[in-house]
DSSP file (Angstrom, degrees, kcal/mol; ACC not computed):
  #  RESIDUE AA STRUCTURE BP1 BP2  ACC     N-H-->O    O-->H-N    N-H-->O    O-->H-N    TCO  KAPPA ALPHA  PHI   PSI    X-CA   Y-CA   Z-CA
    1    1 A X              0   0    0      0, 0.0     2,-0.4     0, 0.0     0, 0.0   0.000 360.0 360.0 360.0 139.6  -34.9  -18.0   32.6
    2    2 A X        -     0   0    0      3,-0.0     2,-0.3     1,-0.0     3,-0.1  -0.908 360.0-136.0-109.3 153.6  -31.2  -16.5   33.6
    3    3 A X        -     0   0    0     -2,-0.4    -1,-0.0     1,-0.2     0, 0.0  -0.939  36.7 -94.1-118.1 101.3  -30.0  -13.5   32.7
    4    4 A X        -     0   0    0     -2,-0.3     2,-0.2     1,-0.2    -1,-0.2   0.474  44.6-108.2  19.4 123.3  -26.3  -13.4   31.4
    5    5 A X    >>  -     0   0    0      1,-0.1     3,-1.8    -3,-0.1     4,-1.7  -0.621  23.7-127.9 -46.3 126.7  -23.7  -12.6   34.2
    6    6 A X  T 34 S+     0   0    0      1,-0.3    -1,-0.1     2,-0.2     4,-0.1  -0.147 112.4  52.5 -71.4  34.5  -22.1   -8.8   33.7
    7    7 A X  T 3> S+     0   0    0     -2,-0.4     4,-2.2     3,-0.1    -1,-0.3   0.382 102.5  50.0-112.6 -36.1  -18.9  -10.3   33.9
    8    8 A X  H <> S+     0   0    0     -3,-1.8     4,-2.1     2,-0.2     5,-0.2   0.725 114.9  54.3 -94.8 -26.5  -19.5  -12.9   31.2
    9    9 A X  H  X S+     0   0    0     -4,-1.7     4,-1.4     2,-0.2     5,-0.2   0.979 109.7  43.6 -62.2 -58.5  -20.8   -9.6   29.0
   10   10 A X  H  > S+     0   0    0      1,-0.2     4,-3.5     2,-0.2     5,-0.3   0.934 108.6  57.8 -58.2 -44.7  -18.1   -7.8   29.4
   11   11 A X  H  X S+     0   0    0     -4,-2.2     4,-1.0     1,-0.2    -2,-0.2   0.888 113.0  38.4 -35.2 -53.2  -15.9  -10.4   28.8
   12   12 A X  H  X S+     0   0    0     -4,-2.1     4,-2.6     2,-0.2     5,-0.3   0.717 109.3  61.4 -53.7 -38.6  -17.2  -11.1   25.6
   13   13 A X  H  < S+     0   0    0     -4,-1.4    -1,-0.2    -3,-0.2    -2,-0.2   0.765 109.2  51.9 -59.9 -38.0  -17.7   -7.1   24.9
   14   14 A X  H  X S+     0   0    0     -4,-3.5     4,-0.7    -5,-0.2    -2,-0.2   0.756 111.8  39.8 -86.4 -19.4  -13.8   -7.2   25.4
   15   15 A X  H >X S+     0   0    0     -4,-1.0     4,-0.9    -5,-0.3     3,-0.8   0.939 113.1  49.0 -90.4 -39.0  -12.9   -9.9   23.0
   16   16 A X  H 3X S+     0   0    0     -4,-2.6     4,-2.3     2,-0.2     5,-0.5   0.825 116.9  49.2 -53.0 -19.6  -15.3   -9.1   20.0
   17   17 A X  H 3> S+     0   0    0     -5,-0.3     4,-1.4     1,-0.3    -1,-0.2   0.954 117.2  47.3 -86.9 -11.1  -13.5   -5.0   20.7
   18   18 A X  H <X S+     0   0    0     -3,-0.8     4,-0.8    -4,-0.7    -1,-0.3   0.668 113.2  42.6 -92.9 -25.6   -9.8   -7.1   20.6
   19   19 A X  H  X S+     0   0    0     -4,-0.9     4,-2.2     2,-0.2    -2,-0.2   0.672 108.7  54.8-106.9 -23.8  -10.4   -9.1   17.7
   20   20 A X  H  X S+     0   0    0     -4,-2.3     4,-2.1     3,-0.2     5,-0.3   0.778 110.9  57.2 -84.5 -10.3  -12.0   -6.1   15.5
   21   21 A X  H >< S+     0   0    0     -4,-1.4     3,-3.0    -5,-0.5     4,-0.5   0.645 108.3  39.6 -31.7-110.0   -8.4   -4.5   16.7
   22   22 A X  H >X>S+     0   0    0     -4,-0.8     4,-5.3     1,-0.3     3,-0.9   0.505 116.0  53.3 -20.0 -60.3   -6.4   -7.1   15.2
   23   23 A X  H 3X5S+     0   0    0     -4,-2.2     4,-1.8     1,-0.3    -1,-0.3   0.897 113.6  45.6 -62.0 -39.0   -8.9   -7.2   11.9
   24   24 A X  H <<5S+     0   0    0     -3,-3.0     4,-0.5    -4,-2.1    -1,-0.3   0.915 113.0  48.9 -41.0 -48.7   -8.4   -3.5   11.6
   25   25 A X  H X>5S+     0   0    0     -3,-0.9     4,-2.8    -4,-0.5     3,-2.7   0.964 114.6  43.5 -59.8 -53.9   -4.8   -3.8   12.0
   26   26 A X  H 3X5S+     0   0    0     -4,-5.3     4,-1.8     1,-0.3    -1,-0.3   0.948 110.2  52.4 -69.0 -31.3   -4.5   -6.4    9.6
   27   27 A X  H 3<<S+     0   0    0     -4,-1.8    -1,-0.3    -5,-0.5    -2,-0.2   0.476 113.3  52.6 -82.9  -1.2   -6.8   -4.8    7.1
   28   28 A X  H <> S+     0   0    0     -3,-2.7     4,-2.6    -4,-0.5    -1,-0.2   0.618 113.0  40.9-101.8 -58.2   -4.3   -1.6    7.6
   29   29 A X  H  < S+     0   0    0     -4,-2.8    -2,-0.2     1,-0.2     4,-0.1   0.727 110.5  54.0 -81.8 -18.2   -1.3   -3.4    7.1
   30   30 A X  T  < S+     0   0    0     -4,-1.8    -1,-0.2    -5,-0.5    -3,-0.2   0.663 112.9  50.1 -97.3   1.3   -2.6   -5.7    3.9
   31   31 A X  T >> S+     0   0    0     -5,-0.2     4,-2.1     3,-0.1     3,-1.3   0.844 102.9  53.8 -98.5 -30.3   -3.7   -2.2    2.1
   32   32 A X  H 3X S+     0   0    0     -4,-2.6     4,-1.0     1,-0.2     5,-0.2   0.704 114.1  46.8 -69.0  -6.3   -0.4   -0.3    2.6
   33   33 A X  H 3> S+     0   0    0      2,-0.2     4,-0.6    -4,-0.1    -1,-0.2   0.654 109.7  50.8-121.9  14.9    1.3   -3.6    0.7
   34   34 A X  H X> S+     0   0    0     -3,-1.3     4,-2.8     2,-0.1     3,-1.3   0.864 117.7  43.5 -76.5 -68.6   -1.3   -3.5   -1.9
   35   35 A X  H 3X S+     0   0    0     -4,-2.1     4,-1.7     1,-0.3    -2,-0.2   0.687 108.7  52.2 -17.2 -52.4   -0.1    0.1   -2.1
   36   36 A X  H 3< S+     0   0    0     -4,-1.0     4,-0.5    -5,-0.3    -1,-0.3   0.994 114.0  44.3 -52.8 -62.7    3.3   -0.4   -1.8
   37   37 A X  H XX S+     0   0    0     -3,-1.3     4,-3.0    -4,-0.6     3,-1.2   0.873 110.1  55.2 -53.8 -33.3    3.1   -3.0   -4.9
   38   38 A X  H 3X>S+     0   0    0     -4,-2.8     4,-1.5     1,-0.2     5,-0.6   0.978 109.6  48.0 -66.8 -44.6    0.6   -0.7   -7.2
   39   39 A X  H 3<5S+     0   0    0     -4,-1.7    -1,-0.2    -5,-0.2    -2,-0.2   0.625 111.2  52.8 -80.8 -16.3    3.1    1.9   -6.8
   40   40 A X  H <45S+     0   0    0     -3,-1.2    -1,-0.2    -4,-0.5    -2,-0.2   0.855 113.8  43.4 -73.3 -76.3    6.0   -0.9   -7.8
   41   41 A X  H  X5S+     0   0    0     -4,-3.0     4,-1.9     1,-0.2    -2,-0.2   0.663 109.2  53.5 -52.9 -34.9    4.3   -1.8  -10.6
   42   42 A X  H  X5S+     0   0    0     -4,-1.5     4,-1.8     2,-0.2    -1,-0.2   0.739 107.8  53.1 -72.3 -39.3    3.3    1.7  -11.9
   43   43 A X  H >4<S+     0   0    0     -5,-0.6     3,-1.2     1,-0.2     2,-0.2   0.039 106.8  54.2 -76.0-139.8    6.7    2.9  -11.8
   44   44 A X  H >> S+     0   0    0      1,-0.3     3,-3.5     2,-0.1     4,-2.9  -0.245 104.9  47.3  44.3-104.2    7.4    0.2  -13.6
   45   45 A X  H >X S+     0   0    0     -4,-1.9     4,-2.1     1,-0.3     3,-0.7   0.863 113.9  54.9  -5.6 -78.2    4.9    0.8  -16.6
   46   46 A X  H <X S+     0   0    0     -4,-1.8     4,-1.8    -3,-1.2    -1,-0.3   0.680 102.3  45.8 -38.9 -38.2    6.1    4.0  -16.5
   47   47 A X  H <> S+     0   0    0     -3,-3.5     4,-1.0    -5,-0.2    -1,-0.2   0.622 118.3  54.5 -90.1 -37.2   10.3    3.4  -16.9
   48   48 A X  H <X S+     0   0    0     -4,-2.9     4,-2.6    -3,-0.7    -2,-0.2   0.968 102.4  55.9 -71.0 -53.9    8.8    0.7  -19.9
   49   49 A X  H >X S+     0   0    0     -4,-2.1     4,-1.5     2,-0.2     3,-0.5   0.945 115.5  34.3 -31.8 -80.3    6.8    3.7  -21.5
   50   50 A X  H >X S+     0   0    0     -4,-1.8     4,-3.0     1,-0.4     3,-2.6   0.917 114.5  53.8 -67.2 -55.9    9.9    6.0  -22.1
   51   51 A X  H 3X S+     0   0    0     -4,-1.0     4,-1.3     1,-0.3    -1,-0.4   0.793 112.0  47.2 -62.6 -38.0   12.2    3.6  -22.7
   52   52 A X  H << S+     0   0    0     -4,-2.6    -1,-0.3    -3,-0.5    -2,-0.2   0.857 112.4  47.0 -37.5 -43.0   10.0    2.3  -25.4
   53   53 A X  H XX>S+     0   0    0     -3,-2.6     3,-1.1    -4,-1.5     4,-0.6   0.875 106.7  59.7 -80.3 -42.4    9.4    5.5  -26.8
   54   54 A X  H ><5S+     0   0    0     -4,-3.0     3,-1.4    -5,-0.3     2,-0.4   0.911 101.6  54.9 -64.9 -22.4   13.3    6.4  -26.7
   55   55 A X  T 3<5S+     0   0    0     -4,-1.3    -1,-0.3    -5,-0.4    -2,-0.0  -0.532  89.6  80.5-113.7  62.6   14.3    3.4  -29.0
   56   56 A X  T <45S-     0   0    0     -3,-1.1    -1,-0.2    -2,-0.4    -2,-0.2   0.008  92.2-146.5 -46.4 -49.6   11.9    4.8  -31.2
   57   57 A X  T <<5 +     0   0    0     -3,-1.4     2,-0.8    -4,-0.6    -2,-0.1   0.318  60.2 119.7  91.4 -23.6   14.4    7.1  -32.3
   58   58 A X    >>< -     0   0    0     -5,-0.5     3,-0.8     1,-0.2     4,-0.8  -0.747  53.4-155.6-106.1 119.1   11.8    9.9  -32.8
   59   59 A X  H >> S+     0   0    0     -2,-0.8     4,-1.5     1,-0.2     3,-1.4   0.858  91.8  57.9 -58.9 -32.3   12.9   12.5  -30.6
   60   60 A X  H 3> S+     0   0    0      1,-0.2     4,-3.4     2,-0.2    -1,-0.2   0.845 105.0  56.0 -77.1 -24.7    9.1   14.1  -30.4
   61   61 A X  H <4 S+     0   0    0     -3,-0.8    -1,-0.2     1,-0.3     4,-0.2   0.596 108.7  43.8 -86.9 -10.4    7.9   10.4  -29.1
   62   62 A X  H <X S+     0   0    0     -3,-1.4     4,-1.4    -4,-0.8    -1,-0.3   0.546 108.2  60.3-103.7  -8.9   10.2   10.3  -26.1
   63   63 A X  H  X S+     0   0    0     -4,-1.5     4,-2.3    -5,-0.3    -2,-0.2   0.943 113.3  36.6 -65.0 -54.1    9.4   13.8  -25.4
   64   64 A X  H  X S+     0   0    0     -4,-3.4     4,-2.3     2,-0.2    -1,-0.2   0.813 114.9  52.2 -82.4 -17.9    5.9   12.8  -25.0
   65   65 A X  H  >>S+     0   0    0      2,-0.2     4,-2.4    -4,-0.2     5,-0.5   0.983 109.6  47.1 -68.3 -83.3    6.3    9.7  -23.4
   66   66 A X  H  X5S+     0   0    0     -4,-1.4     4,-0.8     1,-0.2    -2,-0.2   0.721 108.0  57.0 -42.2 -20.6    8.5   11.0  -20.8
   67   67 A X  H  X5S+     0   0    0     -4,-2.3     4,-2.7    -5,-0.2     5,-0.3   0.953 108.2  59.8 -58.2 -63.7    5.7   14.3  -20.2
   68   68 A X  H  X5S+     0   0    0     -4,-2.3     4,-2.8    -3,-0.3    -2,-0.2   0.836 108.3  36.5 -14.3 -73.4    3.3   11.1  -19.5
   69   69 A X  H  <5S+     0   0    0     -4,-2.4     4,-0.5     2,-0.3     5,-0.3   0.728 114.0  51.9 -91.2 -27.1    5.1    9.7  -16.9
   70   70 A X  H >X<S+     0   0    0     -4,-0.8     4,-4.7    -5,-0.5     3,-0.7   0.959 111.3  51.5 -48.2 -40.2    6.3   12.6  -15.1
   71   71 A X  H 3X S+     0   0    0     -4,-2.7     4,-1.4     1,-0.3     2,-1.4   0.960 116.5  35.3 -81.0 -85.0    3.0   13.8  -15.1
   72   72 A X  H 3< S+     0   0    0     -4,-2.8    -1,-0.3    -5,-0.3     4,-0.2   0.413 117.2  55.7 -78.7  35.2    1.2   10.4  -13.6
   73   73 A X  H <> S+     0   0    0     -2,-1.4     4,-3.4    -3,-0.7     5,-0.2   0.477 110.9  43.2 -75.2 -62.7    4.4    9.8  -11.3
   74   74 A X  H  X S+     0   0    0     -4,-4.7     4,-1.5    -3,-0.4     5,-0.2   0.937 121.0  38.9 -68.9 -22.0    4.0   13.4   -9.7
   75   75 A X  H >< S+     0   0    0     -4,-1.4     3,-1.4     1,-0.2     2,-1.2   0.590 119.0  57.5-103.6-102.4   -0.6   13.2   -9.2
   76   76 A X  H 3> S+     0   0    0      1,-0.3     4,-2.8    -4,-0.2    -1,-0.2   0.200 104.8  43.5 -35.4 -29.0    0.3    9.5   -8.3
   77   77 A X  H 3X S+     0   0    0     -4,-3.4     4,-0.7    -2,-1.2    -1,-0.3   0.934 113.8  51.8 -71.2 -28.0    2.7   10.5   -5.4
   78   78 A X  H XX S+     0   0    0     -4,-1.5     4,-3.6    -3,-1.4     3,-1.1   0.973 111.7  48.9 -48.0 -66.1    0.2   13.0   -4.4
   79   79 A X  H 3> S+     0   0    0     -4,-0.3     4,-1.3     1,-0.3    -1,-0.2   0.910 112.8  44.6 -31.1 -77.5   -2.2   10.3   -4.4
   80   80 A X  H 3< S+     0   0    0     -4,-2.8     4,-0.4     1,-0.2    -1,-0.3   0.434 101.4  58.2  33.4 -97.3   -0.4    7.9   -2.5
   81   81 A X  H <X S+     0   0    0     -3,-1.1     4,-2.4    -4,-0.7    -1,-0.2   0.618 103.7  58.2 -88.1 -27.0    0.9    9.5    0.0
   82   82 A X  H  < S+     0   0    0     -4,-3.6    -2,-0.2     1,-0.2    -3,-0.1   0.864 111.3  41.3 -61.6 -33.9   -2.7   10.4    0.8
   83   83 A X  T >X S+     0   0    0     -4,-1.3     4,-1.8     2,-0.3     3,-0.9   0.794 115.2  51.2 -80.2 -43.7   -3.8    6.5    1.1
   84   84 A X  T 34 S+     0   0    0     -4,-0.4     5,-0.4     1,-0.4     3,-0.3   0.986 107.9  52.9 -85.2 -52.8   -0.5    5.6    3.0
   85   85 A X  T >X S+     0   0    0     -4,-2.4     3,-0.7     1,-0.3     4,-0.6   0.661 115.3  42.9 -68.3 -12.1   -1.2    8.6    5.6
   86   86 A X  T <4 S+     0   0    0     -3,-0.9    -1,-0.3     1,-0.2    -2,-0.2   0.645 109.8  50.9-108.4 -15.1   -4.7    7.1    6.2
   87   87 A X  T 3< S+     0   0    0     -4,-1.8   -55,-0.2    -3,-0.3    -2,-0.2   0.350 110.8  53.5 -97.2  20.6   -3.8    3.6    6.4
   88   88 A X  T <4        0   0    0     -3,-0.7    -2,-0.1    -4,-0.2    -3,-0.1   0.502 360.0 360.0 -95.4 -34.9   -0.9    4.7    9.1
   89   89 A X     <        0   0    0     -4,-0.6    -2,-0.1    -5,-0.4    -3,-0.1   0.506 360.0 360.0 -51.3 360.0   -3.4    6.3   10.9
């Protein structure tokens, strides 16, 4: 039987460590633009909440609306920002 060349091992040890680069990379870059979009999309929701609630009319119902969405605007950014700083990283 022959036994592998240490040349053809490392070669091969250097393209599997170069291709889980790239899949890291890519798998880096396709969560920050799920991120991006959820965050699109909540803000969204959110700018539909009050303005729903303000053409209501009932002052007490945009009050709360708009409390709502400040409130999961500010522990979303928090949030976030935590996921974006670990998928720059």
């Amino acid at each position: 039987m022959s036994t592998p060349d240490t040349t053809d091992v490392e070669a091969a040890t250097q393209r599997v460590r170069e291709l889980s680069d790239q899949v890291i990379t890519q798998a880096k870059q396709n969560g920050l633009a799920w991120l991006e979009g959820y965050e699109k999309v909540l803000q969204n929701l959110l700018d539909l909440e009050e303005q729903a609630a303000k053409g209501t009319g009932m002052e007490w119902a945009s009050a709360l609306a708009t409390t709502h969405a400040n409130f999961v605007r500010e522990t979303s950014e928090v949030f976030f920002n935590a996921l974006r700083q670990q998928f720059k990283s």
